[in-house]
C-alpha positions as a printed Julia matrix, in Angstrom:
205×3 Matrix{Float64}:
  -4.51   -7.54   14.96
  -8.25   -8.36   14.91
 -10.74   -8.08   17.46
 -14.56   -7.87   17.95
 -15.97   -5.15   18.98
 -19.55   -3.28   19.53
 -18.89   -1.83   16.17
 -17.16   -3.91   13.58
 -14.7    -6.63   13.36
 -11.67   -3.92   12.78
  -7.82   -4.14   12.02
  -5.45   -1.64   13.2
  -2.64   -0.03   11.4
   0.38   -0.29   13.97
   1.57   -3.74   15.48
  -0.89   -4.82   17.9
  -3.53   -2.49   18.02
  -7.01   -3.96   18.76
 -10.44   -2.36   20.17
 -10.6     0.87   20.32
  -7.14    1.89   19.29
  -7.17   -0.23   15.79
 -10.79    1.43   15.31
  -9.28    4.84   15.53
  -6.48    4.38   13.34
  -8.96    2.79   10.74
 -11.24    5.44   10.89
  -8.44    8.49   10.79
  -7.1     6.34    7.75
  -9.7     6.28    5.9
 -10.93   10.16    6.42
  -6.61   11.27    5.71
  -7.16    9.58    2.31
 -10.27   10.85    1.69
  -9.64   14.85    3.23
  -5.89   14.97    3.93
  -4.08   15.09    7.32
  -4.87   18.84    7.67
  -8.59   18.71    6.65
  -9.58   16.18    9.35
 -10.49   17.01   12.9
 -10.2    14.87   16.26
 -13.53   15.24   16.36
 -14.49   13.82   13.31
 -12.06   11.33   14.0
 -13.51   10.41   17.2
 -16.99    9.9    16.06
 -15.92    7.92   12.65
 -14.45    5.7    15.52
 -17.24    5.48   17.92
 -14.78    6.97   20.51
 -14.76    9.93   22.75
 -12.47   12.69   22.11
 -10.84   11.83   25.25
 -10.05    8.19   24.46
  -8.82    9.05   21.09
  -6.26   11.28   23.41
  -5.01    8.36   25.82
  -3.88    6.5    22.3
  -2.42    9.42   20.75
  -1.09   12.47   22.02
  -2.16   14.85   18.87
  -3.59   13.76   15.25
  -0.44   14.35   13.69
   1.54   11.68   16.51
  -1.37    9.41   15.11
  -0.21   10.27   11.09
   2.99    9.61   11.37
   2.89    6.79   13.53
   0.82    4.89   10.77
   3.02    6.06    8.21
   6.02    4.73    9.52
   4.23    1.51   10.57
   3.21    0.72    6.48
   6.48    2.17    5.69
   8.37   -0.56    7.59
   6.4    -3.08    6.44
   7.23   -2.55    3.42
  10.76   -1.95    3.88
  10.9    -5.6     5.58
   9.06   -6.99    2.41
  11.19   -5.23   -0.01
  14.21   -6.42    2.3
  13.28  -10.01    1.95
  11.77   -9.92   -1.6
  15.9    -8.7    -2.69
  17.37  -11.27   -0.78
  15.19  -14.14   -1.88
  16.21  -13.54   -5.4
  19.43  -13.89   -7.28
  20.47  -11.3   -10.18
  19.15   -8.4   -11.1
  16.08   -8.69  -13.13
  15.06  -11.39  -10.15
  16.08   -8.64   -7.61
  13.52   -6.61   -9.7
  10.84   -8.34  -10.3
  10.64   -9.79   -6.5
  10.46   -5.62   -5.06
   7.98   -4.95   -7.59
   6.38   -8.15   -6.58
   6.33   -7.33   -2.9
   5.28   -3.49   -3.65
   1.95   -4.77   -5.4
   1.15   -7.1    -2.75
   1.54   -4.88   -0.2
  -0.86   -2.46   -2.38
  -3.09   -4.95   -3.28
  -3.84   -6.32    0.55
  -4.98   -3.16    1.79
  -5.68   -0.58   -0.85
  -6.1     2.72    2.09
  -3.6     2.04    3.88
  -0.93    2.14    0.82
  -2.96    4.91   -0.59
  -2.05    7.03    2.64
   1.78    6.27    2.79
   1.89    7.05   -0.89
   0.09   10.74   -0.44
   1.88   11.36    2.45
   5.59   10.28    1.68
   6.61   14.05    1.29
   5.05   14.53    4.74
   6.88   12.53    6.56
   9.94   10.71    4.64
  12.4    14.06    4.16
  12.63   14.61    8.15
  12.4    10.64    9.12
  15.66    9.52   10.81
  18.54    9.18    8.86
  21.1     7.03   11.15
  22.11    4.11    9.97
  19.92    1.42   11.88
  17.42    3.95   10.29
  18.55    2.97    7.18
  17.48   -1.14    7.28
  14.17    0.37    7.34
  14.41    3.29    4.44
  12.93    1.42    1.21
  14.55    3.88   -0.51
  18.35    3.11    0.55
  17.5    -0.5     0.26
  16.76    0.21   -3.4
  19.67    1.54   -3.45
  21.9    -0.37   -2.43
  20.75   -3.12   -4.2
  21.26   -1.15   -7.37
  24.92   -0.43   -6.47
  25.87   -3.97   -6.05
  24.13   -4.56   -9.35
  26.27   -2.26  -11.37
  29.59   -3.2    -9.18
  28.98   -6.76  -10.67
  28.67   -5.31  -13.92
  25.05   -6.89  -14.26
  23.7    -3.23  -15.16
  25.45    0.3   -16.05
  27.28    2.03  -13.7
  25.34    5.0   -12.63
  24.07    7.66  -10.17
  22.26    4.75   -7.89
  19.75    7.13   -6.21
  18.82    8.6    -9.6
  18.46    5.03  -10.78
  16.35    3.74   -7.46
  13.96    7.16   -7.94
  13.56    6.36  -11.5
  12.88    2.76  -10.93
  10.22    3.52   -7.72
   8.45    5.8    -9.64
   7.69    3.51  -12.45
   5.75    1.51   -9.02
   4.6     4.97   -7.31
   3.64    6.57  -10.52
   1.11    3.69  -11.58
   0.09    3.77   -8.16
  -0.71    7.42   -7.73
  -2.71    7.08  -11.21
  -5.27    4.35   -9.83
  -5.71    7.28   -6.96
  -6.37    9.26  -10.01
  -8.86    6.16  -11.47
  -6.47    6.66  -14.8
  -5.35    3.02  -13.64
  -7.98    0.52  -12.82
  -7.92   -3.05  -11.25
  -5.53   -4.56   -8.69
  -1.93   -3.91   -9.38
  -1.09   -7.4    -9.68
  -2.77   -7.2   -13.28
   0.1    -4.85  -14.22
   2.63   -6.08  -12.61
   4.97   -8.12  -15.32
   4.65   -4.47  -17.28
   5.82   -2.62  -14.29
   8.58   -5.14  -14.03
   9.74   -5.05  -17.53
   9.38   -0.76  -17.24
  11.73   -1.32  -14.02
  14.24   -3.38  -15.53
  14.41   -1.1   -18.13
  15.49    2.05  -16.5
  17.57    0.02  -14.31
  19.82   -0.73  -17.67
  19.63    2.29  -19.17
């Protein structure tokens, strides 16, 4: 995804995106984390960019196509790391400690980019497609799922398996949101055997 260019050696947020298109979904990246979706203009977007207004317009019809696009382009990718990190791992605890795995790497390679799908889940996530090929790609229903197997081979309680995945997630999400905060410092990586013990936990309550 990288390319030089007048400005900056830059990487883009959706598959493919080089030049001027990666530089504008860097740029509106960084200013949604720092001011929220609503607070930022095209215009400011634009010139963080080094693009015209109009050029920001042939890549994206409207700042909000341009939000949700990169949401659902981080949310996928993790979806299809948290997909492989499940299967790649036998029994529970493994199950667990490979999605917490893949959720810190994911955070730890670029910081701004999980930052924004974290802050803007509720923005997007409740009115995201809910078909069933949608599904493969919902981390949440993967979570899920995997939980429900778990407690249909006995290897945890049975329970209410989206209570269970929320509980589990937010153990993740929580920490997460708290080095937004700065109440949680370092990579996550330095927590991560106490997220997965905190995980497994809830997942056998």
């Amino acid at each position: 995804m990288r390319e030089k260019t007048g400005l900056k050696d830059v990487e883009g947020v959706t598959e493919g995106a080089s030049g001027a298109k990666a530089r504008i979904e860097r740029a509106a990246l960084g200013l949604f984390c720092a001011s929220g979706v609503d607070a930022v203009t095209t215009r400011e977007m634009a010139a963080a960019s080094g693009v015209s207004e109009g050029a920001l317009y042939r890549h994206y019809p409207s700042k909000e196509s341009l939000a949700e696009t990169m949401f659902f382009a981080i949310h996928a990718r993790l979806a299809r790391e948290v997909t492989a990190a499940a299967q790649g791992a036998r029994g529970i605890e493994a199950k667990a400690r490979a999605i917490v795995g893949a959720y810190v790497r994911v955070a730890d390679e670029d910081w701004t980019l999980f930052s924004y799908h974290l802050l803007t889940t509720h923005r997007f996530l409740p009115y995201a497609d809910k078909s069933a090929r949608a599904r493969e790609l919902n981390i949440v229903a993967i979570v899920e799922d995997v939980i429900a197997a778990a407690a249909a081979a006995k290897e945890i309680p049975e329970g209410d398996a989206s209570l269970k995945a929320a509980s589990a997630l937010g153990v993740v999400l929580q920490a997460a949101l708290h080095k937004i905060y700065g109440r949680v410092t370092g990579k996550l990586a330095a927590h991560e055997d106490a997220l997965s013990r905190a995980v497994i936990a809830v997942l056998k309550s």
